[in-house]
C-alpha atoms as one frame of an Amber mdcrd trajectory, in Angstrom:
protein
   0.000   0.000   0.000   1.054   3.183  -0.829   1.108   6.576   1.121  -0.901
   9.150  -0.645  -0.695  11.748   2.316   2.723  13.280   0.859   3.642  16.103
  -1.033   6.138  16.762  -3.455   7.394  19.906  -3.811   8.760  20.300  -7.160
  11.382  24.168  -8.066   9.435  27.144  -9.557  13.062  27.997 -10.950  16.306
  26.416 -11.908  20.058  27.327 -12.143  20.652  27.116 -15.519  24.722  26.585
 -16.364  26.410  28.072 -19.773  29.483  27.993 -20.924  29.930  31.323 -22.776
  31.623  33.663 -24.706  30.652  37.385 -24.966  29.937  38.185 -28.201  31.889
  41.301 -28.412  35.038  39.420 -27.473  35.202  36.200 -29.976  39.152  35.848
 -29.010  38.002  35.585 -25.063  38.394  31.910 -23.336  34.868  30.017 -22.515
  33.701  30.795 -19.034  30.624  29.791 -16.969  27.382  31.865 -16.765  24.642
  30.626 -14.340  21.148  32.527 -14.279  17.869  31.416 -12.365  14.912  31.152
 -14.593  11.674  28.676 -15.102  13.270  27.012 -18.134  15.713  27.011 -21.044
  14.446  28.969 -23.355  14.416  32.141 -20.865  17.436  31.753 -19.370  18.967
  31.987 -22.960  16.820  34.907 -24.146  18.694  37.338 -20.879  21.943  35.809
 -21.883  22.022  35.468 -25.213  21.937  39.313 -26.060  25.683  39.340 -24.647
  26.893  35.677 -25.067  27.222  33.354 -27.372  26.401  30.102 -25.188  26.416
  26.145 -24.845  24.143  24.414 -22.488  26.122  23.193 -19.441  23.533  22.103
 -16.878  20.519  22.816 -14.956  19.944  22.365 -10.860  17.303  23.045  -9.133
  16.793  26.079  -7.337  15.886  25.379  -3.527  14.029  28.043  -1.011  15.316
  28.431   2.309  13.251  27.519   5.005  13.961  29.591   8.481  12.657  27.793
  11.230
Protein backbone atom coordinates (compact mmCIF):
# COMPACT_ATOMS: atom_id res chain seq x y z
CA UNK A 1 0.00 0.00 0.00
CA UNK A 2 1.05 3.18 -0.83
CA UNK A 3 1.11 6.58 1.12
CA UNK A 4 -0.90 9.15 -0.64
CA UNK A 5 -0.69 11.75 2.32
CA UNK A 6 2.72 13.28 0.86
CA UNK A 7 3.64 16.10 -1.03
CA UNK A 8 6.14 16.76 -3.46
CA UNK A 9 7.39 19.91 -3.81
CA UNK A 10 8.76 20.30 -7.16
CA UNK A 11 11.38 24.17 -8.07
CA UNK A 12 9.43 27.14 -9.56
CA UNK A 13 13.06 28.00 -10.95
CA UNK A 14 16.31 26.42 -11.91
CA UNK A 15 20.06 27.33 -12.14
CA UNK A 16 20.65 27.12 -15.52
CA UNK A 17 24.72 26.58 -16.36
CA UNK A 18 26.41 28.07 -19.77
CA UNK A 19 29.48 27.99 -20.92
CA UNK A 20 29.93 31.32 -22.78
CA UNK A 21 31.62 33.66 -24.71
CA UNK A 22 30.65 37.38 -24.97
CA UNK A 23 29.94 38.19 -28.20
CA UNK A 24 31.89 41.30 -28.41
CA UNK A 25 35.04 39.42 -27.47
CA UNK A 26 35.20 36.20 -29.98
CA UNK A 27 39.15 35.85 -29.01
CA UNK A 28 38.00 35.58 -25.06
CA UNK A 29 38.39 31.91 -23.34
CA UNK A 30 34.87 30.02 -22.51
CA UNK A 31 33.70 30.79 -19.03
CA UNK A 32 30.62 29.79 -16.97
CA UNK A 33 27.38 31.86 -16.77
CA UNK A 34 24.64 30.63 -14.34
CA UNK A 35 21.15 32.53 -14.28
CA UNK A 36 17.87 31.42 -12.37
CA UNK A 37 14.91 31.15 -14.59
CA UNK A 38 11.67 28.68 -15.10
CA UNK A 39 13.27 27.01 -18.13
CA UNK A 40 15.71 27.01 -21.04
CA UNK A 41 14.45 28.97 -23.36
CA UNK A 42 14.42 32.14 -20.87
CA UNK A 43 17.44 31.75 -19.37
CA UNK A 44 18.97 31.99 -22.96
CA UNK A 45 16.82 34.91 -24.15
CA UNK A 46 18.69 37.34 -20.88
CA UNK A 47 21.94 35.81 -21.88
CA UNK A 48 22.02 35.47 -25.21
CA UNK A 49 21.94 39.31 -26.06
CA UNK A 50 25.68 39.34 -24.65
CA UNK A 51 26.89 35.68 -25.07
CA UNK A 52 27.22 33.35 -27.37
CA UNK A 53 26.40 30.10 -25.19
CA UNK A 54 26.42 26.15 -24.84
CA UNK A 55 24.14 24.41 -22.49
CA UNK A 56 26.12 23.19 -19.44
CA UNK A 57 23.53 22.10 -16.88
CA UNK A 58 20.52 22.82 -14.96
CA UNK A 59 19.94 22.37 -10.86
CA UNK A 60 17.30 23.05 -9.13
CA UNK A 61 16.79 26.08 -7.34
CA UNK A 62 15.89 25.38 -3.53
CA UNK A 63 14.03 28.04 -1.01
CA UNK A 64 15.32 28.43 2.31
CA UNK A 65 13.25 27.52 5.00
CA UNK A 66 13.96 29.59 8.48
CA UNK A 67 12.66 27.79 11.23
Amino acid sequence: MTNKNHTTLSPVAYCWLFLAVRRSDAAERPHREAITAPDERTARQMLAGQFVLSFAGRLPVQGVNHA
